[in-house]
C-alpha positions in Angstrom: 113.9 20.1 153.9 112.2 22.3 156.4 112.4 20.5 160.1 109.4 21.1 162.1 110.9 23.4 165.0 112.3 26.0 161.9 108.8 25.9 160.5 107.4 27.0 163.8 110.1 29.3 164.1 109.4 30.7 161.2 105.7 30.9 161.9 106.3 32.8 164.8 108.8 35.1 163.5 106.4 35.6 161.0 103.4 36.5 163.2 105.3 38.6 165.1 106.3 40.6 162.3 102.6 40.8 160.7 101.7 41.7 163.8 104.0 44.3 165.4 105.7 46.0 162.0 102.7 46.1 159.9 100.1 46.4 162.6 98.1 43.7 161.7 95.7 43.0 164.6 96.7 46.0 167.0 95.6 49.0 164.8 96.9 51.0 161.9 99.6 49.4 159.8 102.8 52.1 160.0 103.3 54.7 156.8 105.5 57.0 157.0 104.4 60.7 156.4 106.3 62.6 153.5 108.7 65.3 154.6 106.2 68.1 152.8 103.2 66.4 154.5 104.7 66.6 158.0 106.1 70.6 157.5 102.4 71.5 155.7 101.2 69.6 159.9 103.5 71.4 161.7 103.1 74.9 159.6 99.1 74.9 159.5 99.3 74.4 163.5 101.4 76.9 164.1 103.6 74.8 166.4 106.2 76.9 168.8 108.0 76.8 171.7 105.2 77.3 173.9 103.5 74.0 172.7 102.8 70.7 174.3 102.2 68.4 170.9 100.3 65.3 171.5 100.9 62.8 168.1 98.3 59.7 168.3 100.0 56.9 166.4 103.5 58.4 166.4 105.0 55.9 164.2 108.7 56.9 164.3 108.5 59.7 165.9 109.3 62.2 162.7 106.4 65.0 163.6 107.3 64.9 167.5 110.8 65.7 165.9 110.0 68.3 163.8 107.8 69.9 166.9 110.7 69.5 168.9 112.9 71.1 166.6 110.6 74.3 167.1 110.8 74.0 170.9 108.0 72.2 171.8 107.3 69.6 174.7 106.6 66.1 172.6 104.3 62.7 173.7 104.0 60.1 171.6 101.4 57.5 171.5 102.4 54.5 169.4 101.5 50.6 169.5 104.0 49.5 168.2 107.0 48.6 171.0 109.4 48.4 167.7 108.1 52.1 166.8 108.7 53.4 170.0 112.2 52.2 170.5 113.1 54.1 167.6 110.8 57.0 168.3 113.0 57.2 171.8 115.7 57.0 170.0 115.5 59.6 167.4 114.2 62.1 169.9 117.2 61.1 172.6 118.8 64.8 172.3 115.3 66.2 173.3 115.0 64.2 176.1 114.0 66.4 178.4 111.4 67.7 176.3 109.8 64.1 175.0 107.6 61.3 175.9 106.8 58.4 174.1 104.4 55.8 175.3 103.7 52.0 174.0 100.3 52.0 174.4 96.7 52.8 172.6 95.9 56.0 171.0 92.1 55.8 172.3 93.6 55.8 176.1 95.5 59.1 175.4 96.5 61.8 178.4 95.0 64.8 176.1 94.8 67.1 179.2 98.0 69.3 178.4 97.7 69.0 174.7 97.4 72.3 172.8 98.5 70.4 169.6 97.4 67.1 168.9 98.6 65.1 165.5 96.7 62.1 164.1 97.3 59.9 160.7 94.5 57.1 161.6 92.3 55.0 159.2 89.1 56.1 158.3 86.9 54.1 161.2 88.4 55.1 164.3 88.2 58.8 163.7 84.9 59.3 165.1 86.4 57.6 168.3 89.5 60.0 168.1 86.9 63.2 168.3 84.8 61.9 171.0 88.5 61.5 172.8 89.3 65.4 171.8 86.6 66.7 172.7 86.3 67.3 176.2 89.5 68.2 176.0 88.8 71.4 174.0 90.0 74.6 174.7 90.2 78.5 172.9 94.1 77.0 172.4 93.8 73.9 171.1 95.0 72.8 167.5 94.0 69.5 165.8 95.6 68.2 162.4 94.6 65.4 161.1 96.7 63.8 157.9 94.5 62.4 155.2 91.3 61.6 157.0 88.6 63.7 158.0 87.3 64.0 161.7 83.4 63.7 161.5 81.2 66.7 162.6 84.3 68.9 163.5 84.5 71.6 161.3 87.2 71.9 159.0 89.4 75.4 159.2 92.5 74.8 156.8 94.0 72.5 154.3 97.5 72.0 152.9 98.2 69.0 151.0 96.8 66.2 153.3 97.3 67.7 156.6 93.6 69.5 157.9 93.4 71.8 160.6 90.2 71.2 162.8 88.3 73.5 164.7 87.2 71.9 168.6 86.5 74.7 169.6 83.0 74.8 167.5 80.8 71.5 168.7 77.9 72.2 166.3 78.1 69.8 164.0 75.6 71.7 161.5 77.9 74.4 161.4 79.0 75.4 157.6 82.3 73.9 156.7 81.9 70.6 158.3 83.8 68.2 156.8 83.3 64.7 157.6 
């Protein structure tokens, strides 16, 4: 028989989880990017050395460390405190060179981005753009996995990872995707 204090424990445990593993009521709920998908990212953006790499929604951290790999300053933004734990601790040997932040994607430091990385649902992408934009410079790479960024035109594809093109504001421009 199931006391009352273990059933609230396990109501909380189970809230918790919903809430902080799968996302439920914060944001996105965490996948994983396949190891192609996050080369076919990192190849289309040309990522080197010279790079600061911005990922919104950095999950556990696996396209910081593939951008790190290539020499590239890393931040992370990821809601999930779990997430970012392990993000901080994958990326511990590049410490000098990485930043991971609990916090919302939409309230992103984009200023010294010159590639930015984001796997979000469908709805908040128009959101993400208007957060690019004025942020946009003749440097700047955007890839976005699976999802299209509305009105931004659309300069490569690999698999699910698109390369966008901020430079270009004109949202009648041929090649839109969106």
């Amino acid at each position: 028989m199931i006391t009352l204090p273990l059933l609230i424990l396990m109501v909380v445990v189970l809230f918790f989880f919903c809430r902080w593993f799968l996302g439920i009521g914060v944001g996105a709920p965490f996948v994983p990017l396949h190891h192609r998908d996050v080369e076919d990212g990192i190849n289309l953006a040309q990522v080197t050395a010279n790079d600061v790499v911005v990922d919104l929604g950095s999950g556990d951290g696996r396209i910081l460390i593939a951008a790190a790999k290539r020499g590239a300053t890393v931040i992370g933004y990821e809601i999930n405190p779990l997430l970012v734990w392990w993000s901080r601790f994958r990326l511990r040997r590049f410490k000098n060179r990485t930043h991971i932040y609990c916090g919302n994607l939409l309230q992103a430091d984009l200023s010294q981005a010159s590639v930015i990385f984001i796997f979000g649902l469908g709805p908040i992408m128009p959101r993400v753009v208007e957060l690019i934009r004025p942020h946009a410079h003749p440097r700047l790479r955007v890839v976005s996995f699976a999802f299209s960024l509305p009105g931004v035109p659309l300069l490569a594809q690999k698999g699910i990872a698109k390369l966008y093109d901020f430079k270009i504001h004109d949202s009648s421009s041929v090649g839109v995707d969106g």
